[in-house]
C-alpha positions, -999 to 999 in steps of 0.1 A, spaced: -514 659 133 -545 643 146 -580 646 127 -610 630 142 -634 603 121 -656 622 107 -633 646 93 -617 618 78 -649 606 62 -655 640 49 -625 648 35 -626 612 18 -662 613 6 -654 648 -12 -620 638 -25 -636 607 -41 -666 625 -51 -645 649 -68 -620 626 -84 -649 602 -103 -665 636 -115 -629 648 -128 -628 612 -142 -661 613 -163 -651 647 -176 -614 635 -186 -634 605 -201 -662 618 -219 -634 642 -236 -614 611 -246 -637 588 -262 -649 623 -281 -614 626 -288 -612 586 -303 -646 592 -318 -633 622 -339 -595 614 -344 -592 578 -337 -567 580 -311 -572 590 -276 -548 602 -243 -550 575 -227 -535 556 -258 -504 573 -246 -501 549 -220 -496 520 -243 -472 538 -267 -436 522 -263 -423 530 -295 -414 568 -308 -432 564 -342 -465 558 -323 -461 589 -309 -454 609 -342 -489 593 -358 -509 602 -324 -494 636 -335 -505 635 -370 -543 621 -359 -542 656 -339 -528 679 -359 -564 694 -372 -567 724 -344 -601 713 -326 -581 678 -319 -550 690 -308 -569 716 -283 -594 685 -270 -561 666 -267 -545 692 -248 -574 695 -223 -577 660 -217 -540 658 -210 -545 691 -187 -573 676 -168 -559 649 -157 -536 669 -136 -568 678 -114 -576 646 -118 -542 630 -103 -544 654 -67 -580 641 -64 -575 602 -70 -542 606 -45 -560 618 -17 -589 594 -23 -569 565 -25 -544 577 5 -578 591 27 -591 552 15 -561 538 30 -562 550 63 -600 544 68 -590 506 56 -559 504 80 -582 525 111 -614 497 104 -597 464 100 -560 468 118 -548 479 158 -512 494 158 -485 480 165 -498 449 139 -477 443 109 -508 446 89 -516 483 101 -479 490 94 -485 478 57 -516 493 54 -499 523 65 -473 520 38 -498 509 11 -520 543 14 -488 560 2 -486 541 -31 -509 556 -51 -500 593 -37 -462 577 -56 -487 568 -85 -499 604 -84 -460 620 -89 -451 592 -117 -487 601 -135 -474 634 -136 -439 628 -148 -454 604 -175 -481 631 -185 -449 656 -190 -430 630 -210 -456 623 -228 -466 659 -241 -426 665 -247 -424 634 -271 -458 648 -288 -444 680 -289 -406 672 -298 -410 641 -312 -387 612 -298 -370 578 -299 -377 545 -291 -359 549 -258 -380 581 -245 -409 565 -252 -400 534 -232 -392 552 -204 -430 566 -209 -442 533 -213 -425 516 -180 -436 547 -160 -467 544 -175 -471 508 -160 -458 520 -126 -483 542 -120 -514 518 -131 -498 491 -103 -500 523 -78 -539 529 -91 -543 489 -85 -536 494 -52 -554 524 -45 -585 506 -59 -583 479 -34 -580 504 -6 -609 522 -21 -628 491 -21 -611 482 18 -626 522 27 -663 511 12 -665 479 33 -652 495 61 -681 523 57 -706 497 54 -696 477 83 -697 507 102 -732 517 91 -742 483 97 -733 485 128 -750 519 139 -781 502 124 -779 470 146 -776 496 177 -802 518 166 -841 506 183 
């Protein structure tokens, strides 16, 4: 499937636009969540132990926490679609802007825009973990496995940040560009 430049651009601009709008929202309603509680989602991530778990639990168990809790963790499925394609869309701009085929680079930079889409899928599978050993409560070996996931996924977001940043220079090289041409 081919797609021309500028439907590339779109697609990338709106999936990025989208994604830190789903971000603020998923953040606002966690530090609301720490504000009120004390604990917050994205403490999850940090959890390797089953006990840390079963007092997130506890913090929540008063009904307006455990529903803000529940939203934040339900968000951030929107969220994970959104920061794929971003960081996939990123990718490509990056590879197209600074890379000819058949280089080893573009191969790599091909390669790398997949990552975080990988990041995406384990985000989701630690999200499910995560709610099953709130839920269910867990051992210290569940929540390990939540843990190393957990640290998976933010080296797949590390890379799609540095193809994000690779997309914005490229965009600004190329509108540097038009600018020099312009009379």
């Amino acid at each position: 499937m081919r797609i021309t430049k500028a439907a590339l651009n779109r697609r990338w601009a709106i999936s990025t636009l989208l994604a830190i709008a789903v971000f603020a929202i998923v953040a606002a309603l966690d530090m609301r969540l720490r504000a009120l509680s004390g604990v917050a989602t994205t403490d999850l991530q940090g959890y390797a132990l089953g006990w840390q778990y079963r007092a997130a639990r506890a913090a929540w168990l008063p009904e307006p926490f455990a529903l803000r809790a529940g939203l934040a963790l339900g968000l951030d499925y929107l969220f994970m679609p959104l920061y794929a394609a971003s960081f996939f869309l990123s990718g490509i701009i990056a590879r197209e802007a600074f890379t000819r085929p058949p280089s080893s680079l573009y191969r790599l930079l091909t390669i790398l825009a997949a990552v975080p889409v990988a990041g995406a899928l384990l985000d989701a599978f630690e999200n499910a973990l995560e709610f099953w050993l709130l839920v269910n409560g867990g051992g210290d070996q569940l929540a390990r496995i939540a843990f190393t996931i957990s640290n998976a996924k933010m080296a797949a977001v590390y890379v799609g940040l540095v193809l994000l940043a690779g997309a914005i220079l490229a965009r600004a090289q190329e509108r540097q560009k038009r600018k020099m041409k312009a009379p």
